[in-house]
C-alpha positions as CSV (number, residue, x, y, z in Angstrom):
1,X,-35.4,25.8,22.7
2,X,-32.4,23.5,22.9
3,X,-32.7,19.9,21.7
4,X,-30.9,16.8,23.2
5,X,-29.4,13.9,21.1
6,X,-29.6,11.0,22.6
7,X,-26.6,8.4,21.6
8,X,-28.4,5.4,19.8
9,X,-26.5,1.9,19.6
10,X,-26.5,3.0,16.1
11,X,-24.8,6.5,16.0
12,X,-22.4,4.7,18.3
13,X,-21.5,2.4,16.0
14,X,-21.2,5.0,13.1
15,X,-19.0,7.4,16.0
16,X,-16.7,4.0,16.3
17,X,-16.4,3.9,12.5
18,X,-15.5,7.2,12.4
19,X,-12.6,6.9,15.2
20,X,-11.4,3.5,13.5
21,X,-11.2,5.6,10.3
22,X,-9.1,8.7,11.5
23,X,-6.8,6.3,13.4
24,X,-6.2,3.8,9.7
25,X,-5.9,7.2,8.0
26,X,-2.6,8.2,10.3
27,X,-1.3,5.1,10.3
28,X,-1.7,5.2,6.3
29,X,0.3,8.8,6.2
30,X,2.6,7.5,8.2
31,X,3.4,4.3,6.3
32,X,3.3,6.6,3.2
33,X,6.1,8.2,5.1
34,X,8.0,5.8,5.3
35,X,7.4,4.2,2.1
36,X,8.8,7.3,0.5
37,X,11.9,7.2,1.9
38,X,13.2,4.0,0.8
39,X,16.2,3.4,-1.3
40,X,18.0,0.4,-2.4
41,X,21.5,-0.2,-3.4
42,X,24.4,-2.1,-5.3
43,X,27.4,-2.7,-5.9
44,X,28.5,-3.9,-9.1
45,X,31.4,-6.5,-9.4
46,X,35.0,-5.0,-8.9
47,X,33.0,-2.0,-7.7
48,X,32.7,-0.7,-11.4
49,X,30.0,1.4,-10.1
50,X,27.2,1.8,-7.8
51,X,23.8,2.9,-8.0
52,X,21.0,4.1,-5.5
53,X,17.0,4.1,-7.0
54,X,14.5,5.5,-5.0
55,X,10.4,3.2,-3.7
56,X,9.7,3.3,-7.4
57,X,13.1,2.1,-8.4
58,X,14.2,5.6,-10.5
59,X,17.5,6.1,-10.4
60,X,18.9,8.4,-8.0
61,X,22.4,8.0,-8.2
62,X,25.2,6.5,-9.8
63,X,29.1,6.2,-9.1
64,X,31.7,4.6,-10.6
65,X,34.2,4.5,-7.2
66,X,37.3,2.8,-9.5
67,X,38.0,3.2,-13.0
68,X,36.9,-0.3,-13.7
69,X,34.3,0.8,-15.9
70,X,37.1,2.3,-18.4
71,X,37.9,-0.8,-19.5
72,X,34.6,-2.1,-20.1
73,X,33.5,-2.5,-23.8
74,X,29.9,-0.6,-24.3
75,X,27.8,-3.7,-24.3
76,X,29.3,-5.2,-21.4
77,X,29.2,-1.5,-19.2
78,X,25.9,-1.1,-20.7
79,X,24.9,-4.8,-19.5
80,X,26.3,-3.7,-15.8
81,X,24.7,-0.7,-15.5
82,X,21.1,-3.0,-16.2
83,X,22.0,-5.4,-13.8
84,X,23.3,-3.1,-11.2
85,X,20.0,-1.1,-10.6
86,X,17.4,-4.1,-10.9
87,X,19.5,-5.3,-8.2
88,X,19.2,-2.1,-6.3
89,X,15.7,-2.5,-7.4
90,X,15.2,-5.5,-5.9
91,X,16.9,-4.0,-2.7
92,X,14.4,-1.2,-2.5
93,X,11.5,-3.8,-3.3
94,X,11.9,-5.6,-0.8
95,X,12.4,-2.8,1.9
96,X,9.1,-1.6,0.9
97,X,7.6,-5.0,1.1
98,X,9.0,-5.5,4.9
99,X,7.2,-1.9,6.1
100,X,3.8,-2.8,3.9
101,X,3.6,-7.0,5.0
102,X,2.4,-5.8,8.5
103,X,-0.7,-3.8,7.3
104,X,-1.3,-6.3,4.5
105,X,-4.1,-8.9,4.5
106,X,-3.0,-12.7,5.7
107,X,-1.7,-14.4,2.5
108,X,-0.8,-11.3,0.2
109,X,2.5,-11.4,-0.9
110,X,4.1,-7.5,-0.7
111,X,6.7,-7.8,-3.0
112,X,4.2,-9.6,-5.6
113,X,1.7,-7.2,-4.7
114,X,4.7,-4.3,-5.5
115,X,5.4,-6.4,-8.8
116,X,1.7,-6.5,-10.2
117,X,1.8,-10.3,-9.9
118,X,-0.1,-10.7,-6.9
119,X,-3.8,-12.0,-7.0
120,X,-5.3,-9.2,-4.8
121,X,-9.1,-10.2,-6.1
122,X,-9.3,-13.3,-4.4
123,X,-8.7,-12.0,-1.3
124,X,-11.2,-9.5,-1.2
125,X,-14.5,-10.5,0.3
126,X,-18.0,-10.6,-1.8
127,X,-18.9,-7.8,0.5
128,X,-17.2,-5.4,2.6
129,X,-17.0,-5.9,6.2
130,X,-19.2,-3.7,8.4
131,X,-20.8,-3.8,12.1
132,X,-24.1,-5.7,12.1
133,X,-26.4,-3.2,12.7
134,X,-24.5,-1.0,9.7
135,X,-25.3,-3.9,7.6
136,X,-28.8,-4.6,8.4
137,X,-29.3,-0.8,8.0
138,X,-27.8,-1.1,4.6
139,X,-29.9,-3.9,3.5
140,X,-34.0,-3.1,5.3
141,X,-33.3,0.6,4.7
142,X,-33.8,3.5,7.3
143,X,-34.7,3.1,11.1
144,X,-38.8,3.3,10.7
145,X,-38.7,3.3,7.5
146,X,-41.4,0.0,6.0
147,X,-40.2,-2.2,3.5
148,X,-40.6,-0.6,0.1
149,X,-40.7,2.9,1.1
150,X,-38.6,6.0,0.2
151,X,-35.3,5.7,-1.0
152,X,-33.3,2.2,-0.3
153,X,-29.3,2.3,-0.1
154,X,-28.1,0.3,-3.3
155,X,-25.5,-2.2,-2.9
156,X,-24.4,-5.2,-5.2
C-alpha cells in the first residue's frame, strides 16, 4: 500500500529553506572562486622592484626590473621590500573587499572585516532570522505535540 504526502504550509516552508540554502551555497563557491584568485601589486619607486601577493597577501612574486636595488644600502632595500608588498597588500585587500561588500550585511566594512577590525557582533541579531511558522515550531515544540511534552528544541 502506497502512502501519499500531502505538502503542509510547513514542509513548504522547510522545501523553500532548503532551495534558499543550495542557491546561498553556489553563490558562496563561487565567491570563494573568485576570492581565490585575487592578487595585488606594486611598484616600488624608480621601479627598484615589484611584487605580486596573493587574497592572503603571501608573496607570490618579486622582480627587480632595473638594477636600482644595487645601489641600495641593506636597510633601505630591506625597508622597500616592506613597503612594497603591504602596498600590494593593500591592493589585494581591497580587491577582495569590492567582490565580498555585495554579499555583506548593510554597515560592515569588508576591508575592516578582512583586517580583524571590524565589529561583526553588533550586527548580528539576538536571534537568527527564520520564517514564522519555523519559529513558532522552534519555540511550542512539535505540531500536536502539548506544552511540556516529549522533547522541546533548545535555543538561547
Amino acid at each position: 500500500m502506497r502512502s501519499e504526502h500531502v505538502s503542509t504550509p510547513f514542509d513548504e516552508q522547510i522545501e523553500e529553506l532548503r532551495t534558499g540554502y543550495q542557491a546561498r551555497l553556489a553563490q558562496i563557491g563561487e565567491l570563494q572562486r573568485r576570492m581565490s584568485e585575487v592578487t595585488g601589486t606594486a611598484t616600488a619607486k624608480a621601479q627598484a622592484m615589484k611584487v605580486t601577493v596573493g587574497p592572503q597577501g603571501e608573496l607570490l612574486s618579486v622582480e627587480f626590473p632595473t638594477g636600482a636595488y644595487r645601489s641600495m644600502a641593506p636597510k633601505e632595500l630591506s625597508d622597500l621590500i616592506v613597503a612594497t608588498v603591504q602596498e600590494a597588500r593593500g591592493k589585494a585587500t581591497a580587491a577582495l573587499a569590492e567582490i565580498m561588500t555585495p554579499h555583506l550585511p548593510e554597515g560592515l566594512d569588508a576591508a575592516r572585516l578582512l583586517r580583524g577590525t571590524a565589529d561583526v557582533a553588533r550586527l548580528m541579531p539576538s536571534e537568527p532570522a527564520m520564517p514564522d511558522g519555523v519559529r513558532e515550531y522552534v519555540d511550542q515544540g512539535r505540531v500536536g505535540r502539548r506544552a511540556g511534552e516529549g522533547p522541546r528544541i533548545a535555543h538561547d
